[in-house]
C-alpha positions in Angstrom: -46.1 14.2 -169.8 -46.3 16.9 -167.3 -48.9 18.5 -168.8 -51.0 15.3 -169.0 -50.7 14.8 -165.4 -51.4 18.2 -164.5 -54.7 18.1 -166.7 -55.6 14.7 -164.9 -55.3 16.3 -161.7 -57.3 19.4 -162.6 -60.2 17.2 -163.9 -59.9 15.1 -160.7 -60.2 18.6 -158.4 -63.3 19.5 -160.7 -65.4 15.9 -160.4 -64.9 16.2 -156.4 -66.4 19.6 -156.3 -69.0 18.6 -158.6 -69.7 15.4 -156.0 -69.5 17.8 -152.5 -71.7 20.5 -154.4 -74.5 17.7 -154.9 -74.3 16.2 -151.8 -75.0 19.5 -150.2 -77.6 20.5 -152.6 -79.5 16.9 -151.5 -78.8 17.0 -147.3 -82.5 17.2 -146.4 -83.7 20.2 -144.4 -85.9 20.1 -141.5 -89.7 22.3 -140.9 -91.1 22.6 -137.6 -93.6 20.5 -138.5 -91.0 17.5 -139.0 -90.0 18.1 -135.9 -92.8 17.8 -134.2 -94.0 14.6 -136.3 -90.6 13.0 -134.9 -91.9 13.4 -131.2 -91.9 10.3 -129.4 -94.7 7.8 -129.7 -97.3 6.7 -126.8 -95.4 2.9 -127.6 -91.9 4.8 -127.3 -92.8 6.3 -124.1 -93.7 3.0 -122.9 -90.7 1.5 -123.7 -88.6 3.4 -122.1 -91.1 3.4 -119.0 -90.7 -0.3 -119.0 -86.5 0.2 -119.7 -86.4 2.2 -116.8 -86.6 2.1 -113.0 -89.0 4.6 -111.6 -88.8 5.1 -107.9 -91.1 7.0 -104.6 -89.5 10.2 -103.3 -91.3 12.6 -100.5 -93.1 14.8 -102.6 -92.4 17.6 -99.9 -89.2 18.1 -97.9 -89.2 17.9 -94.2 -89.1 21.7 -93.6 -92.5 21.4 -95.8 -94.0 18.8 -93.7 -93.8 20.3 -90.4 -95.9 23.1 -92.0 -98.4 21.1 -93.1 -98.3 19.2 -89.4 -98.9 22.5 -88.3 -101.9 23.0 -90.6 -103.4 20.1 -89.9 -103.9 20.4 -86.3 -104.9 24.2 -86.4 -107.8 22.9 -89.2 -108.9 19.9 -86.4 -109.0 22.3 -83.7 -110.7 25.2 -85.5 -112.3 24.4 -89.0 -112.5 20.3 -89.1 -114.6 20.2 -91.8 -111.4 22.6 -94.0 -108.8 20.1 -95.9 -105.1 20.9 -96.6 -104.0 19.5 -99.8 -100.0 19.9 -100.4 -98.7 20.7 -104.2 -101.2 21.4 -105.7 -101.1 22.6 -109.7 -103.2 26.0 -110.1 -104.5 24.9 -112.9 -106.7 23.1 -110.7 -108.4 25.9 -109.0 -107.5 29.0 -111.4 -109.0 29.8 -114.5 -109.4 32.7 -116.5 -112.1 33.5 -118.1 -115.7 31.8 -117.3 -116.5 30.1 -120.7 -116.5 30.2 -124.4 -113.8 31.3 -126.3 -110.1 32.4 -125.0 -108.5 35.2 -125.9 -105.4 35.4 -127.0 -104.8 37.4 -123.4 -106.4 34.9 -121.9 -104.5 31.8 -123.1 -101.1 33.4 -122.4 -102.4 34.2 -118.7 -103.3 31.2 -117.9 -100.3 29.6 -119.5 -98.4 32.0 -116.5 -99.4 30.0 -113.5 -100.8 26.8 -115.3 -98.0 24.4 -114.4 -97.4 26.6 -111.3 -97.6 25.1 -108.0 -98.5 26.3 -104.4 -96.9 24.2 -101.3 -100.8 24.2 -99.7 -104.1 24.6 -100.8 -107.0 24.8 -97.9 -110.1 24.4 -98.9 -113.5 24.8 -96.7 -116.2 22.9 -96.2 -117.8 23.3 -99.2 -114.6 21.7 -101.1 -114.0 25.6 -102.5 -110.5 27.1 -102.0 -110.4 29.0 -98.8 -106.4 30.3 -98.8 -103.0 29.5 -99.6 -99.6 28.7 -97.5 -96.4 29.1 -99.1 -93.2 27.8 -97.4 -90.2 30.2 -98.3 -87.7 27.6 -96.7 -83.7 27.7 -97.2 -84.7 25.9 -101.0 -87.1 28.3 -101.5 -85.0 30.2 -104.1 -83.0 27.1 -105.9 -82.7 28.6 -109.8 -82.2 31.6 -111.5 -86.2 32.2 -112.0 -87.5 31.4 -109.0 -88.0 35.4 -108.3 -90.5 35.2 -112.0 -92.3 32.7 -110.9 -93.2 33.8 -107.5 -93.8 37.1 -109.2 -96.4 35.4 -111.5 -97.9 33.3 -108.7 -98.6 36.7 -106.4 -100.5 38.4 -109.2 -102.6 35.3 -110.5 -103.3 34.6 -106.7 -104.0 38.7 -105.9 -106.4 38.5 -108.9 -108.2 35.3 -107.9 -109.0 37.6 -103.8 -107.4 34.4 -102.5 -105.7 35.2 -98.9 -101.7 33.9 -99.7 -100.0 33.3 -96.0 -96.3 33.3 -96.5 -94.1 31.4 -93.6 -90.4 32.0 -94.0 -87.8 29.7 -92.0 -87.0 32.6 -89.4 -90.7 32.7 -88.1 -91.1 31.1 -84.9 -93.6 28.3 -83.7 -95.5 31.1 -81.7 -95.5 33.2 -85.1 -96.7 30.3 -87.4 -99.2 29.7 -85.5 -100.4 33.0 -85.4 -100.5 33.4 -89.1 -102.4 30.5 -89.7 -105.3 30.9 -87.1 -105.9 34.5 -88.4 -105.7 32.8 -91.7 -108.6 30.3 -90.9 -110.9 32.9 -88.9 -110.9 35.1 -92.0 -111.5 32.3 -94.6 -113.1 29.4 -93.0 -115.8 31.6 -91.1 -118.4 29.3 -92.1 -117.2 26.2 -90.5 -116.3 28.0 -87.3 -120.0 29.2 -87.0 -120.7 26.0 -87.5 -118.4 25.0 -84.5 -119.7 28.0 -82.0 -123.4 26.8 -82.8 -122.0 23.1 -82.0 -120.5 24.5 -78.7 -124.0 26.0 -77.6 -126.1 23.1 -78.7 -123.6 20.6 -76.2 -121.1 19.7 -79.1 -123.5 18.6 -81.7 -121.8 19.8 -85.7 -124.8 20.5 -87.4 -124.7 19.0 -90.8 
C-alpha cells in the first residue's frame, strides 16, 4: 500500500514538471520590433489628451524674464528692426550639412543639440540669427547632465560663429547691460547703420 502511494506521488511530481516545463517553453518572447509596434496609437494619444487636464505655465521663470525685459528695450533703443525670441529649439536655426545625403557623423551631430534649447535667440533684420543669450540663473544647473549639455550647446554654437553672451545671476544691471549692447553693435551692425543714416536724414529709417 505504501508503495502504491509512494508511486502515485512520484507520477504526480513528474506530470507537474512536465505542465511548468511547457508553460515555459510557450511564454511568448518579445523583438524590438514588437515593441515598437505596441507604441501608442495617434487615437490612444487622443484619448488620454481628452482624459486629461492640460494646463498654461510661464514658459520662462521670472529671473528669465527680466533678461528678456532687458533685451527688449536695448533692441528698441539700438537695433528696432532685431527680434528676441525666448526658447527656442536649435533645430530651428542649426543644421549640419547643406543638402543631400547625412552622414552617419552628420546625423549623430545634429541629434547633439537637436532638442537643445537656448533661453534667447536675436535675430536681425533680415530674420537671420544675429547671437545668443544664455541665463545661467540659480536653476541653471538642476540635473546631473546639465554640464553635457551645455558642453554640447558651446561647441554646436562655436561651430555655427554665432556670438553666445552668457549672463550669470551675480552680474549687475550696469554689467548686463554692457554685455548686451556690445553684443548688438557687433552683430546687428546693419540695422544700426541703418539707424545713424536715419539720425542724419532727420529720423527717417530707410526701408
Amino acid at each position: 500500500m505504501l508503495d502504491i502511494i509512494i508511486g502515485l506521488f512520484l507520477v504526480g511530481l513528474l506530470v507537474f514538471y512536465v505542465r511548468r516545463r511547457g508553460r515555459g517553453i510557450s511564454r511568448p518572447t518579445y523583438s524590438p520590433q514588437s515593441w515598437q509596434s505596441s507604441s501608442p496609437t495617434t487615437n490612444a494619444r487622443l484619448s488620454a489628451l481628452q482624459a486629461s487636464s492640460v494646463t498654461v505655465k510661464k514658459p520662462i521663470n521670472k529671473e528669465a524674464y527680466r533678461i528678456l525685459l532687458k533685451i527688449e528695450k536695448i533692441l528698441t533703443s539700438d537695433a528696432p528692426k532685431a527680434r528676441v525670441l525666448a526658447e527656442v529649439g536649435m533645430g530651428a536655426f542649426l543644421s549640419t550639412a547643406g543638402g543631400g545625403d547625412l552622414l552617419p557623423e552628420d546625423k549623430l551631430a545634429f541629434s547633439s543639440f537637436n532638442a537643445k534649447r537656448v533661453d534667447f535667440l536675436i535675430i536681425d533684420g533680415f530674420g537671420q540669427p544675429a547671437f545668443i543669450v544664455e541665463y545661467q540663473g540659480s536653476g541653471h544647473h538642476m540635473g546631473g547632465t546639465a554640464g553635457e549639455r551645455d558642453m554640447l550647446k558651446r561647441e554646436a554654437i562655436r561651430q555655427a560663429r554665432i556670438e553666445l553672451v552668457e549672463i550669470f545671476d551675480h552680474h549687475s544691471d550696469v554689467e548686463i547691460y554692457s554685455l548686451l549692447h556690445g553684443a548688438v553693435q557687433r552683430n546687428c551692425g546693419r540695422i544700426l547703420t541703418a539707424k545713424a543714416q536715419a539720425a542724419e536724414n532727420g529720423g527717417v529709417v530707410p526701408e
